[in-house]
N, C-alpha and C positions, 0 to 999 in steps of 0.2 A: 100137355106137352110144351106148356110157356114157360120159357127163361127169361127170367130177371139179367141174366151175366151168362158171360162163355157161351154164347153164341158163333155159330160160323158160317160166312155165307159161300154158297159154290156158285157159280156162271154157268150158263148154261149157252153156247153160241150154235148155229148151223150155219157152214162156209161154204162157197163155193165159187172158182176163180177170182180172190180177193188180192192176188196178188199185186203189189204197187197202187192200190188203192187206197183203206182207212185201218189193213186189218192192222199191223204191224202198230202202229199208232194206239190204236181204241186195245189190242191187248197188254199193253205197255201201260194206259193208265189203268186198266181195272186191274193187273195184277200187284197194284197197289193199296187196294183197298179189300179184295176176295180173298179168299184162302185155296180154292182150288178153282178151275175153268175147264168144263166139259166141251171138249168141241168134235160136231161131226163135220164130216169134209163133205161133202157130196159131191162125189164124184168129180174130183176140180181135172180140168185141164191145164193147170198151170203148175207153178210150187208153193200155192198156197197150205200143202198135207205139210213141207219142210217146214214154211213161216212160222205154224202153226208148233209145231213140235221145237222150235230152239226157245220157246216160253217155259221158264219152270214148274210153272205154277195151271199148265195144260195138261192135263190128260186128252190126247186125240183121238180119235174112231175115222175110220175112211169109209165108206159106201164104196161097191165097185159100180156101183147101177145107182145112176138118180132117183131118188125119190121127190122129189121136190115141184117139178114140174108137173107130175100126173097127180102127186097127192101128198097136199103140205102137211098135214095131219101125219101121216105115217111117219112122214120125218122126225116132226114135234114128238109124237109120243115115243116114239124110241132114242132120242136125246132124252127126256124127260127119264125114261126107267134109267139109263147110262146115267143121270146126274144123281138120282135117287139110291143108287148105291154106292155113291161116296159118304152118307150118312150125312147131308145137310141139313142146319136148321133151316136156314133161309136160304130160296133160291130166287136168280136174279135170271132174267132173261133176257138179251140181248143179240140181236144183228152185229154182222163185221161194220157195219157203218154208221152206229151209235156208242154214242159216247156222253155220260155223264159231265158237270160243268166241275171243279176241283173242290169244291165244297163239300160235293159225296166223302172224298177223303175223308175231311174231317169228321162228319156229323153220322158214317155209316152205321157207326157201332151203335150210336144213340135211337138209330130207328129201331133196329136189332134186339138192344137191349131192352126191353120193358114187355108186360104182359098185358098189354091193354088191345094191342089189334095186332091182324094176322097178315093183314096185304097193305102196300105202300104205293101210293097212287100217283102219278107226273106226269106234268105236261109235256110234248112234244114239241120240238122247235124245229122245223123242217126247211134244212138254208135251201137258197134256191139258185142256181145257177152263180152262186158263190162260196167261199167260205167266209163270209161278213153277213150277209142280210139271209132271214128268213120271211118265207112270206107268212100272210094274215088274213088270205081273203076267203070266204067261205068254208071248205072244208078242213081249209090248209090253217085257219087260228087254231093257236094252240091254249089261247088265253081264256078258252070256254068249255074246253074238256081236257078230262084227265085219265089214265091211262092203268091197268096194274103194271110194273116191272116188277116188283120184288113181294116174294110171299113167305109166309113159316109154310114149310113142310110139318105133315101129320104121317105119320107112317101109319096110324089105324085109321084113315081115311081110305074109301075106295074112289082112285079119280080116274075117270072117263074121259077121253077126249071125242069131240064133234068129229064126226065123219065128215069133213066139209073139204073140197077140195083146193081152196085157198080163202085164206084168210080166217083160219080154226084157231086163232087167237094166241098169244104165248103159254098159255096155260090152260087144263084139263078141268072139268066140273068137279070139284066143287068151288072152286076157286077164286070165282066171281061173286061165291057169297061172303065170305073173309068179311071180317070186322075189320074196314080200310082205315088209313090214315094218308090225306093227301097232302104230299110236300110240294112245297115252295122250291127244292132242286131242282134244276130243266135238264133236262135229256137233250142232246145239241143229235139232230139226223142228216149225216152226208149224203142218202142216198139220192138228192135230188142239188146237190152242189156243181155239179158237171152234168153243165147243159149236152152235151154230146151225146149224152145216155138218156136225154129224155125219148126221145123218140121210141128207143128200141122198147122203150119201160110202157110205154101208151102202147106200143102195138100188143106187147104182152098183156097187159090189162084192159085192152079192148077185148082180146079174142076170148079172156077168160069170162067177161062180163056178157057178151052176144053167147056164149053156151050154155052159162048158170042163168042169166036174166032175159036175154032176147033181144035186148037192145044194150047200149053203152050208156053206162051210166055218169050221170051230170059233174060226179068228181074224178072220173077217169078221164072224161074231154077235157075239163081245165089244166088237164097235162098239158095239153099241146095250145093252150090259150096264156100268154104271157101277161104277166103280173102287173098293174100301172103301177107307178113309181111308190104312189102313199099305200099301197098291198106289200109294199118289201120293208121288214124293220130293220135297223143293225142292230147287232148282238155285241151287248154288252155283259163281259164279264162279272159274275157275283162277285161280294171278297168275301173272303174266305174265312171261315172262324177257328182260328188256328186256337187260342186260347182252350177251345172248348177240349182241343185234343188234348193239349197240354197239362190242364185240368184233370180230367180223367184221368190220364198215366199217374199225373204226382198223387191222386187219389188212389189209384191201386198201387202205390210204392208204399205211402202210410199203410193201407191197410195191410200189407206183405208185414211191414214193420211191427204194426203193434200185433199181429198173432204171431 
């Protein structure tokens, strides 16, 4: 099922009361770079289901009942079948609160296009209590693990998701086996930029951690343990390899030309 060329990737998001947050933003640049964006609402409170639907390039689904909080998995797999009947090659998975650095623009077709591996692996940059600095201290370095976002779709794959009630990963078994390739593009994550929302976010991942494990575990306390100054980096911009896009296009112009 590998393409050399004419690959398409779809998004795949689950929202919920994202309104006046990152969404409006984070769908604004990936529908610069996708071809189509699966989104489920779950059950928003807000007008996050409109934000959501004045994007072109969205196809939306509403939940009338949450899923999300008794069972992340449920969610995940039924976005996942909803993305999977848009006939993607490659799907990209992503939160209202993540957002690729402008580099993806250029270089997305290039990961896309070749038949050498199935899943694309990135770091996470997780700003904290800004939109300037992320931190780097223990669990929060992003500089030491990598992550999948982006996979090829097999449609004669049978894929399974973990019954796990959070944290069942972006993607369904087999999908962790993929013949990876880890890029250098960083994932930039607002969900921890506004400090106002740490608390609520530690008590939610306390209560899930004391049900599944017994106790709270060591990265969910450093929620509410603040950062010493050399734990915060500022985020610097990549630059951007406009060329490469440019390149490309005049390459597919000649070849248009000479057949």
């Amino acid at each position: 099922m590998r393409k050399k060329s004419g690959n398409r990737i779809v998004a795949m998001m689950p929202v919920k009361n994202e309104s006046g947050r990152y969404l409006s933003r984070v769908l604004e640049h990936l529908s610069l770079w996708v071809d189509k964006i699966v989104v489920i609402d779950d059950a928003s409170e807000d007008d996050t289901y409109e934000v959501v639907k004045s994007f072109d390039k969205v196809i939306a689904y509403r939940n009338e009942r949450p899923l999300f909080l008794g069972n992340e998995a449920a969610l995940r797999s039924k976005l996942w079948d909803l993305t999977v009947e848009q006939n993607p090659d490659w799907i990209v998975a992503l939160d209202a609160d993540e957002m690729f650095e402008d580099r993806i623009i250029d270089e997305a077709e290039f990961l896309i296009n070749q038949d050498y591996y199935d899943a694309v692996y990135f770091r996470v940059f997780d700003f904290w209590a800004s939109n300037t600095h992320y931190r780097i201290d223990g669990g929060w370095n992003p500089w030491v693990k990598f992550q999948p976002f982006l996979v090829r779709y097999n449609p004669n794959l049978n894929y399974i998701w973990p019954q796990r009630e959070i944290h069942c990963g972006r993607f369904p078994s087999p999908c962790q086996d993929f013949i990876p390739y880890y890029s250098d593009i960083r994932l930039k994550h607002f969900g921890w930029a506004d400090e106002k929302e740490h608390h609520k976010k530690y008590l939610f991942y306390r209560e899930k951690d004391l049900k599944l494990h017994g106790k709270v575990l060591p990265h969910t306390q450093s929620i509410i343990i603040s950062p010493k100054l050399n734990d915060l980096e500022e985020w610097r911009d990549s630059k951007r390899l406009y060329f490469l896009k440019e390149g490309m296009l005049d390459g597919k112009e000649s070849r248009d030309i000479d057949h």
